[in-house]
N, C-alpha and C positions, 0 to 999 in steps of 0.2 A: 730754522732748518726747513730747507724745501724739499719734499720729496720727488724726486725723479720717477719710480716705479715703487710705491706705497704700501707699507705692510708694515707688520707687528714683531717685535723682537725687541730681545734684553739682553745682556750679556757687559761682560768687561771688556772697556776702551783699548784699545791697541792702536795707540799714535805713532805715526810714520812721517816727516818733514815731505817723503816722495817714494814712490813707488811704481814697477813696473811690474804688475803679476807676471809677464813673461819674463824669466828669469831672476824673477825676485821670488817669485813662491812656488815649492814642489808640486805641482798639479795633483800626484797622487795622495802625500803624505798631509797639505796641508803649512808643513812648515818655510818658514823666513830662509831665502839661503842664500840672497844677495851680502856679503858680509861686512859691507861699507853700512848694512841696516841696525838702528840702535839694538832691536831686540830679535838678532840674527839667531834661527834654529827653533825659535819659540812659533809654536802652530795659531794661523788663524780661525782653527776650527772656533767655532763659538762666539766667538768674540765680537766686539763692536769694530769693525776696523777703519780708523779716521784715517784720512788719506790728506795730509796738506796741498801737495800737489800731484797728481796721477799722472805718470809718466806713458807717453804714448809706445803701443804697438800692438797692430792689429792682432796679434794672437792672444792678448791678454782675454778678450772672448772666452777662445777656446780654454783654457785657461780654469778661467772663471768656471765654462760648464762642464769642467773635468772633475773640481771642488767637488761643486755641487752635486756631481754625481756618484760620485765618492762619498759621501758625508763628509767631508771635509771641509767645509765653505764657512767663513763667516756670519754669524749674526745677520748681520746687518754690516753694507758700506757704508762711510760720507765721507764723501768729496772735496777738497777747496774748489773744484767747479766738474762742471758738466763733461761726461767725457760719454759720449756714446758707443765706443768701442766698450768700456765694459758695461752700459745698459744692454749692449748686446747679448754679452753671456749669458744673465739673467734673461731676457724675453725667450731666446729660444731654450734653454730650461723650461723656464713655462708650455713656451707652445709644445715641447715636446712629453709635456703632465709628470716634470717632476716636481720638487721640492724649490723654491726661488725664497728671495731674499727681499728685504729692501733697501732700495738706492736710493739716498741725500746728497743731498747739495749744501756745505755748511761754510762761509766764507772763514779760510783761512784764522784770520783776527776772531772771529768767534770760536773757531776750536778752542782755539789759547784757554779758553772757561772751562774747558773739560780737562780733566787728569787721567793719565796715562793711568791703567788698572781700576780707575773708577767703573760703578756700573751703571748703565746705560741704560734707560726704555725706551722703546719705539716707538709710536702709536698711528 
């Protein structure tokens, strides 16, 4: 795992084949609401949320720092790859002195090693 934006967290794995936080997650509640998603309705609050492939749109940001402002945000992201629109969410989080997260990078083929509802550490 690489870290993108680096920090500490634990929590249970939440595997997704692909995702677009802009209309895949309720900004304010947290929860899954794209319904084509295996674990549609079920919240990312907490959780590790493994992303195989992170589907683009520049709002996923906002998105992101809506979570997070809400308490509602994941653990922790990872990534099948780099996607700077949501490293975005997270930095300005930060710069604006709230609560942030960290972001990974874990290739695709290595998720595969982690289980879905497993618990996860950060470090």
């Amino acid at each position: 795992m690489t870290p993108l934006l680096p920090g500490s967290a634990q929590g249970r794995v939440l595997k997704l084949p692909s995702l677009s936080l802009w209309g895949g997650v309720d900004p304010f509640s947290g929860k899954l609401t794209d319904p084509a998603l295996p674990h549609c309705g079920e919240s990312v609050k907490d959780r590790v949320l493994m992303i195989g492939e992170p589907v683009g749109s520049s709002s996923s940001s906002a998105v992101l720092l809506e979570l997070l402002h809400a308490g509602n945000a994941p653990a922790a992201i990872v990534l099948g790859r780099a996607d700077a629109i949501v490293a975005l969410g997270v930095l300005v989080a930060r710069e604006m002195g709230w609560a942030t997260i960290p972001l990974l990078v874990m290739a695709p083929s290595e998720q595969e090693g982690s289980a879905d509802g497993e618990t996860m550490k950060i470090e």
